[in-house]
C-alpha positions as CSV (number, residue, x, y, z in Angstrom):
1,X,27.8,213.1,64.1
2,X,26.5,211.6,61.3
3,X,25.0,207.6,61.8
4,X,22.8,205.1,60.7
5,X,19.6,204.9,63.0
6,X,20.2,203.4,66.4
7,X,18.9,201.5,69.0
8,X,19.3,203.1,72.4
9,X,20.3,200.2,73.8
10,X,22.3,197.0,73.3
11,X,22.8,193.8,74.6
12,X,26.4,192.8,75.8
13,X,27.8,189.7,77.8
14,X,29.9,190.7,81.2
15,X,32.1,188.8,83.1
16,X,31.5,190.2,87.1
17,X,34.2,188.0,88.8
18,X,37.4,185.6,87.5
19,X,36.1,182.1,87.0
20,X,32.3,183.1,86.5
21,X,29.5,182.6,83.6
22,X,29.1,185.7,81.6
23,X,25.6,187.6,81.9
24,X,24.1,189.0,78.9
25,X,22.5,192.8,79.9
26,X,21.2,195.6,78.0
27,X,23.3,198.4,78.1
28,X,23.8,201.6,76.7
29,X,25.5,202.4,73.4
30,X,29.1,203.6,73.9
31,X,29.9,206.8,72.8
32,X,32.3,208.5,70.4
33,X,35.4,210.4,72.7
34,X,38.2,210.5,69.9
35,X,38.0,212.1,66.8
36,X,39.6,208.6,65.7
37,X,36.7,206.4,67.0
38,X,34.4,205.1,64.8
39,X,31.0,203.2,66.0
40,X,30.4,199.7,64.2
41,X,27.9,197.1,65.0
42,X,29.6,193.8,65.6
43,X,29.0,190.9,63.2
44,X,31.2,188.4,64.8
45,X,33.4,188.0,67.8
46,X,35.7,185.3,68.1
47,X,37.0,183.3,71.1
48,X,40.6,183.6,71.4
49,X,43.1,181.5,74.1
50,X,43.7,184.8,76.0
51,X,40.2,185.4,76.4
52,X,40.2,181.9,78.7
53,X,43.5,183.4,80.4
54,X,41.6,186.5,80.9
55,X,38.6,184.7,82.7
56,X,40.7,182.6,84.9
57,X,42.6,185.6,86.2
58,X,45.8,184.7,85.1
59,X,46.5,188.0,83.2
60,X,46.8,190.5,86.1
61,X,46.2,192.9,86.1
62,X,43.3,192.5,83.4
63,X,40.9,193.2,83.5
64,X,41.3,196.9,85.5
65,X,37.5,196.5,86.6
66,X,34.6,194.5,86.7
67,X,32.0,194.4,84.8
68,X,34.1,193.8,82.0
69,X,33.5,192.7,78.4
70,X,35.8,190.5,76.6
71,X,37.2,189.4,72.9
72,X,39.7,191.4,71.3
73,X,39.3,189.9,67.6
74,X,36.3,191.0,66.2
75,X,34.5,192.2,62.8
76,X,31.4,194.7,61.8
77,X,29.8,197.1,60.1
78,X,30.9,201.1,60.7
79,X,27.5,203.1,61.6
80,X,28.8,206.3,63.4
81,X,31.9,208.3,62.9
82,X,32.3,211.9,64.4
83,X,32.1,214.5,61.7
84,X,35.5,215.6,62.3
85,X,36.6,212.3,61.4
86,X,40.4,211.7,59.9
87,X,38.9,208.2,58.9
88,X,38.5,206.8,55.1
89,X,35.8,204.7,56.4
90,X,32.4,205.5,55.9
91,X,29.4,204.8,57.2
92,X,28.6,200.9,56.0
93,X,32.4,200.2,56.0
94,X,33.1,196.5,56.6
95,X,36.1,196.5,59.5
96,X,38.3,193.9,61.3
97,X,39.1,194.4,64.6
98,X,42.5,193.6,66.7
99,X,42.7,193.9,69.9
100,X,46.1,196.6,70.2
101,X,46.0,199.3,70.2
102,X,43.5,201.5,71.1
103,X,43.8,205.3,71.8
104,X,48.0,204.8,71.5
105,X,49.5,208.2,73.0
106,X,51.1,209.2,69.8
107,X,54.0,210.6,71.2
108,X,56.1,207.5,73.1
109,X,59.6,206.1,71.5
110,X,57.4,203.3,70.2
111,X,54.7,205.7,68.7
112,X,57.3,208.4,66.7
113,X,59.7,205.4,66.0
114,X,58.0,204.7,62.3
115,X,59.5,201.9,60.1
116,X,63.4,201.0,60.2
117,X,65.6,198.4,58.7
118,X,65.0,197.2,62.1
119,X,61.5,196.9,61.5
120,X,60.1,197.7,57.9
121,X,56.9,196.5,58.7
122,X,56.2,199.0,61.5
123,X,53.0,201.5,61.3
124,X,53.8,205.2,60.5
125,X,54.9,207.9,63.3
126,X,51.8,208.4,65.5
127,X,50.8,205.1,66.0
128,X,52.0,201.8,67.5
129,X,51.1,198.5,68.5
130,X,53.5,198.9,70.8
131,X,52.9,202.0,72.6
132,X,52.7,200.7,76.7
133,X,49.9,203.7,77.4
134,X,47.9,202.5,74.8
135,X,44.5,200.1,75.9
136,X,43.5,196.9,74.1
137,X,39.9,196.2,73.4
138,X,38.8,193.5,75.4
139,X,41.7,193.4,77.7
140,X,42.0,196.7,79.5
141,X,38.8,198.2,77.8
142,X,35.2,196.9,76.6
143,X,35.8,194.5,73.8
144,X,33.4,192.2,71.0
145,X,31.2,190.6,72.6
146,X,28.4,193.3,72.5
147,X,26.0,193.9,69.7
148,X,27.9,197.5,69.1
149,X,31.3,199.1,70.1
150,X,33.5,201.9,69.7
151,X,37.4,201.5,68.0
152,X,40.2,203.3,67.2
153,X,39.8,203.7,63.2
154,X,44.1,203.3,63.3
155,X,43.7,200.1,64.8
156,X,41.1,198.2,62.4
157,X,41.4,197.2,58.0
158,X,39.0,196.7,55.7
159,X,37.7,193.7,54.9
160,X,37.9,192.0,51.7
161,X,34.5,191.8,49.9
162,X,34.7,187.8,49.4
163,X,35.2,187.7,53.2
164,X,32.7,187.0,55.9
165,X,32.9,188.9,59.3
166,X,33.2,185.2,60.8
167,X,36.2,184.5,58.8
168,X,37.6,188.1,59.3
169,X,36.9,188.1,63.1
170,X,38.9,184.6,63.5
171,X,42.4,186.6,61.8
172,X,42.0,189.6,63.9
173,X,44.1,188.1,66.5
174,X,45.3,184.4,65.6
175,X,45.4,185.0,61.7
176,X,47.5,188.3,62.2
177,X,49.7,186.7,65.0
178,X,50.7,183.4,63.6
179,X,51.7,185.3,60.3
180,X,53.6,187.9,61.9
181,X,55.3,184.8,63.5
182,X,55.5,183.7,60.1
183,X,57.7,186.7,58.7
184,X,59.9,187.0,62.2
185,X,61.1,183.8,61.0
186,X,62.3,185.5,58.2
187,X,62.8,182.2,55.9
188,X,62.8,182.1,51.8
189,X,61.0,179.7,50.0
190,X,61.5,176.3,50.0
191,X,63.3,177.0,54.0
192,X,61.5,174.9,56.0
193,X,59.2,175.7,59.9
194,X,58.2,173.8,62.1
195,X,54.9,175.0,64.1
196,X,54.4,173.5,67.3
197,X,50.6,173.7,68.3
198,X,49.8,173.0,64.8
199,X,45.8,172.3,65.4
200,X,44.8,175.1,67.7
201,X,43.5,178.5,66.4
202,X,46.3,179.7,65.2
203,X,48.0,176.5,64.4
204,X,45.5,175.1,61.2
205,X,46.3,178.9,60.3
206,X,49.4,178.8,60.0
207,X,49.9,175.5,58.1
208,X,48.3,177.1,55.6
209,X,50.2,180.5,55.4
210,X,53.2,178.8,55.7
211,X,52.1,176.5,52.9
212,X,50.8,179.2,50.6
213,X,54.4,181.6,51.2
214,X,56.2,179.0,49.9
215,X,57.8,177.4,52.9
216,X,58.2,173.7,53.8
217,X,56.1,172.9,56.8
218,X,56.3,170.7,59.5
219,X,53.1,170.6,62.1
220,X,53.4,169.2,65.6
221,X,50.5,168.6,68.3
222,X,50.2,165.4,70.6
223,X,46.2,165.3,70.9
224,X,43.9,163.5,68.4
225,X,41.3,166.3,67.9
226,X,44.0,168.8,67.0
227,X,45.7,166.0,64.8
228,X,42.5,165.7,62.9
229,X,42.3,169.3,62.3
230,X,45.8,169.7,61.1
231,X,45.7,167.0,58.9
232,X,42.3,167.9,57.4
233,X,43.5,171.5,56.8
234,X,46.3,170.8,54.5
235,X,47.9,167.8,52.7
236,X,51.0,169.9,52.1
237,X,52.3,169.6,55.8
238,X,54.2,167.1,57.3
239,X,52.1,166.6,60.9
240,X,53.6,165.2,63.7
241,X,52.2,163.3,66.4
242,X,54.7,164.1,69.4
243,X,53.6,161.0,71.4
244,X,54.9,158.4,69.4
245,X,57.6,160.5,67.6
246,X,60.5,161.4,69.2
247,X,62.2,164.9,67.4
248,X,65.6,163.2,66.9
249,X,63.8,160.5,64.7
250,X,61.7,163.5,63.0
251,X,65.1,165.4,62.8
252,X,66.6,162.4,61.0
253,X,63.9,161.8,58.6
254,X,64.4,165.2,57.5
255,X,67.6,164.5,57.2
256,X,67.7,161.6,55.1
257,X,64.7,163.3,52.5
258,X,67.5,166.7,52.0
259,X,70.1,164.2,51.0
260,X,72.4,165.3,54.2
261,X,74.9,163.4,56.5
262,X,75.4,166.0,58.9
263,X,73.5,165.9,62.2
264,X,74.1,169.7,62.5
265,X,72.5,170.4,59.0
266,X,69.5,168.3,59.4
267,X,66.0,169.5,60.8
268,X,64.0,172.7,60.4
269,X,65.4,176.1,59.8
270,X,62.7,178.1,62.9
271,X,60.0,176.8,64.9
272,X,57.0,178.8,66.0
273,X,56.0,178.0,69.7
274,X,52.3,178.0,70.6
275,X,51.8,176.3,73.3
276,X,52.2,177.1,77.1
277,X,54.1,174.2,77.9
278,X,57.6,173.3,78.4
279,X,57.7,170.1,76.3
280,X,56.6,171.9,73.5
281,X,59.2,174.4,73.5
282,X,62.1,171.6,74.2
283,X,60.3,169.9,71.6
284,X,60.7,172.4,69.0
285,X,63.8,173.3,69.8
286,X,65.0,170.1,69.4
287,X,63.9,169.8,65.8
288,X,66.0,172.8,64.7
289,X,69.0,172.7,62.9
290,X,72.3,174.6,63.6
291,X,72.0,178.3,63.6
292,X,68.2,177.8,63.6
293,X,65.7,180.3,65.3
294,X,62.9,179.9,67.7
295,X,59.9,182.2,67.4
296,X,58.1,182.3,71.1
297,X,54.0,183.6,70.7
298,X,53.0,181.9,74.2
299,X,53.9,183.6,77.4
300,X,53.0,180.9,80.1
301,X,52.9,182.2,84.1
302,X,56.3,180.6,84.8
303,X,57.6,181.5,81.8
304,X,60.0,179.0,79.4
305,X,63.7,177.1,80.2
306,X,66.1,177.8,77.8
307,X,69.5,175.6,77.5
308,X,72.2,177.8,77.4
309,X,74.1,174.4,75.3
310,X,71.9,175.2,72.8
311,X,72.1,179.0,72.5
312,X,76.0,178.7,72.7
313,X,76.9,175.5,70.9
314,X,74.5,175.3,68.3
315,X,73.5,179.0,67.6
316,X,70.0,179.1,68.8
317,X,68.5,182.1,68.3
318,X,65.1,182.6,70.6
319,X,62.5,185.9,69.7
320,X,59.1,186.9,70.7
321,X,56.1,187.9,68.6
322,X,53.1,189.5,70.0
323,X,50.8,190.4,67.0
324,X,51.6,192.5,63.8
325,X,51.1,195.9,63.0
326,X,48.1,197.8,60.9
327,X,50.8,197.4,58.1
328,X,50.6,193.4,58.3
329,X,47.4,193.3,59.7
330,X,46.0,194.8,56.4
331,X,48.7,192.5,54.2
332,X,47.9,189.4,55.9
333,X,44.1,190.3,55.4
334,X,44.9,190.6,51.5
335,X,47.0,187.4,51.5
336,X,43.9,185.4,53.2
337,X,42.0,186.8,50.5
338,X,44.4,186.0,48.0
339,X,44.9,182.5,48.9
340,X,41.6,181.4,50.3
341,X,43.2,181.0,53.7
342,X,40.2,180.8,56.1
343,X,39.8,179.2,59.8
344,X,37.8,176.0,60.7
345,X,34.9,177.4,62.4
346,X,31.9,176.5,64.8
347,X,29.4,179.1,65.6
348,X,27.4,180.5,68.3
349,X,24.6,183.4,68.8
350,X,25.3,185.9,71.5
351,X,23.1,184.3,74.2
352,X,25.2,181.0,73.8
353,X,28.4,182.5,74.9
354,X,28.8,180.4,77.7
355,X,27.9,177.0,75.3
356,X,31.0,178.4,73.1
357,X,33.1,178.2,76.2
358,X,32.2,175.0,77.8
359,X,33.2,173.7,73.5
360,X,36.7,175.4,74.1
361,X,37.5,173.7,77.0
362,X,37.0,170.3,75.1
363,X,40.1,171.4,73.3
364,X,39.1,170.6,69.4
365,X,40.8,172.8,67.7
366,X,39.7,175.5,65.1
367,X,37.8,178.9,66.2
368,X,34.9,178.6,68.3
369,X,32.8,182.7,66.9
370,X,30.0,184.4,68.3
371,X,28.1,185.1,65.0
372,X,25.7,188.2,65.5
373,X,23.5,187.0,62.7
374,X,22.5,183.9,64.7
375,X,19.3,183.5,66.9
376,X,17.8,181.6,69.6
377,X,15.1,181.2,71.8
378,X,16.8,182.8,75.1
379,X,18.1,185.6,72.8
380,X,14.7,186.3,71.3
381,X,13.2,186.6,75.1
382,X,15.3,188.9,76.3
C-alpha cells in the first residue's frame, strides 16, 4: 500500500443512541478491504436533512448499529490506495463524496443494466447507484464526520481546481440531487419549474441550476429565513411566498405574462417537491399546467396523497428522484464549476458538531459544513 504518512489515530463524532449529542473519540484509522477503496482525509462534511432523519430514528432501519458515524456528502484529500488499485486517483487527489453507493455487488439487474434510452445517464455495467446490496456511507456504514475515511473510488469525482472541499462537500448530496431532479423534469429552455422548498439546501441550489440551464424558474417557501435566502441567491427567479399567495392567483399571473386564455395552458410545466409536507406537494401540484409532471425528492413517514382528478383529468404525471449517478454526479460537478453555482454556507470545526445542529434546527436555510480546517479551543484539548 503506498500512503502519505499517518497518524495512528483519528478523531471522529458518534452518535450512541437516536435523539442523543454526538461524542467526538479517537479512533483508529479505517482500513483498506476492496481493491476499489481509496483512503482520503476529510476536508469538509456537510450536514444534510437526512442526517436529522437519521438521528431522530425515523429512517429504520438506519443506522444497522451503534456507535455510528454520520454525513454522507463529503470532500478530501486521497492519501492511501491499495497497490492493486483500478483507480485514476492518486495519492493527493482532491475527491467529492456521495453517500450511494458503496461496495455495489456488481452483478444485480441494477448493476449489469448500463445506460438505456430508458436511462442514458446511468453508470457503466458494474456499478449502480441503485444496486439494493450496496451500503451508503453515513447511512448503513461509517460516513464524513471523521478526520479520515475509507470510499469506494466508483462512487466519488474529482474536484474542480477553483472549488473548495466546503463547496464540493455541500453538492455531494443536495447539489447532485436537486440537479438530477432538474433533468427528470426533462424540460427545454425557456420551459418553465417550479421548485417548492426553494430556500433549503437544495432549494437556493436549484434556483440557480435551473436559472443557469436555461429554464424559467419559479421558487416557493412560506418561511421568512428561507425567503431571504431564495431571494438573495438569484434575481432571475420568481419566489413565492405561499402564505399570502394562493397557487391559482400565481397560476394566473403566469398566465396573463404568456399571453394565454386557457386555464389548462397556464402555470408551470414540472414542479420539484422538497419538502415533507402535504401542502407543499398540493401546492405544487396546483401550479402545474395540463400534462405537467411532478418530480417527488422527499419521502415523508406517511408518505404523500395524490388526487386521482388530477392524474386522470389533467394528465399529471408524478416521479421520484433519489440522487444521480457517477455520470451526473461528475457533470453536475463541471456545470457548478462552469457556472459559478456554489451553496450559501456557515461553518463549523469538528468539535462543534453539535453547535451546527442546534443552527439547523433554527431552519435558515443554506448548508450548515463541518470544515476540517477550522479550530477551536475544545478541539485543540482533546
Amino acid at each position: 500500500m503506498a500512503n502519505f504518512e499517518l497518524p495512528d489515530v483519528m478523531k471522529a463524532q458518534f452518535l450512541d443512541a437516536f435523539n442523543t449529542p454526538y461524542i467526538l473519540r479517537s479512533v483508529p484509522l479505517p482500513a483498506l478491504s476492496s481493491p476499489h477503496d481509496i483512503l482520503i482525509r476529510v476536508d469538509a462534511a456537510s450536514y444534510c436533512h437526512t442526517d436529522a432523519v437519521l438521528a431522530a430514528g425515523q429512517m429504520p432501519p438506519y443506522p444497522l448499529s451503534y456507535p455510528h458515524v454520520g454525513c454522507h456528502e463529503f470532500a478530501g484529500t486521497v492519501v492511501a490506495l491499495p497497490s492493486d488499485s483500478p483507480s485514476l486517483y492518486r495519492l493527493g487527489s482532491r475527491v467529492g463524496v456521495p453517500g450511494r453507493s458503496f461496495h455495489p455487488c456488481g452483478t444485480c439487474f441494477e448493476c449489469s443494466s448500463g445506460p438505456s434510452v430508458q436511462d442514458p445517464d446511468a453508470d457503466p455495467p458494474g456499478y449502480s447507484v441503485y444496486c439494493q446490496y450496496s451500503q451508503n456511507n453515513g447511512i448503513s456504514t461509517p460516513g464524513g464526520f471523521r478526520q479520515y475515511a475509507v470510499v469506494d473510488s466508483r462512487q466519488v469525482a474529482p474536484i474542480p481546481d477553483a472549488m473548495s472541499a466546503v463547496d464540493t462537500a455541500t453538492l455531494m448530496c443536495a447539489g447532485v440531487t436537486i440537479y438530477a431532479a432538474l433533468k427528470r423534469c426533462g424540460l427545454k429552455p425557456g420551459q418553465r419549474v417550479g421548485i417548492v422548498g426553494c430556500g433549503g439546501g437544495l432549494g437556493h441550489l436549484g434556483l440557480l441550476f435551473a436559472v443557469h440551464m436555461g429554464l424559467k424558474v419559479v421558487g416557493i417557501d412560506n418561511a421568512d429565513a428561507p425567503l431571504r435566502l431564495a431571494r438573495s441567491t438569484t434575481s432571475e427567479a420568481r419566489i413565492v411566498d405561499a402564505r399570502i399567495e394562493e397557487a391559482a392567483d400565481v397560476v394566473a399571473e403566469l398566465g396573463e405574462a404568456d399571453g394565454k386564455s386557457d386555464k389548462g395552458d397556464m402555470g408551470i410545466d414540472a414542479v420539484i417537491i422538497l419538502p415533507e409536507s402535504q401542502k407543499a406537494f398540493d401546492y405544487g401540484v396546483k401550479l402545474l399546467r395540463n400534462h405537467g409532471k411532478c418530480v417527488v425528492v422527499s419521502f415523508p413517514e406517511r408518505g404523500f396523497q395524490l388526487s386521482a382528478r388530477d392524474v386522470v383529468f389533467r394528465d399529471i404525471s408524478v416521479i421520484g428522484s433519489l440522487v444521480g449517478s457517477n455520470k451526473v454526479l461528475r457533470e453536475m460537478l463541471e456545470f457548478a464549476d462552469k457556472h459559478n453555482v456554489r451553496a450559501s454556507v456557515k461553518t463549523f470545526p469538528l468539535s462543534r458538531l453539535n453547535d451546527l445542529v442546534d443552527e439547523y434546527h433554527k431552519a435558515q436555510g443554506g448548508k450548515l459544513v463541518i470544515d476540517m480546517t477550522l479550530r477551536d479551543e475544545v478541539e485543540t484539548a482533546l
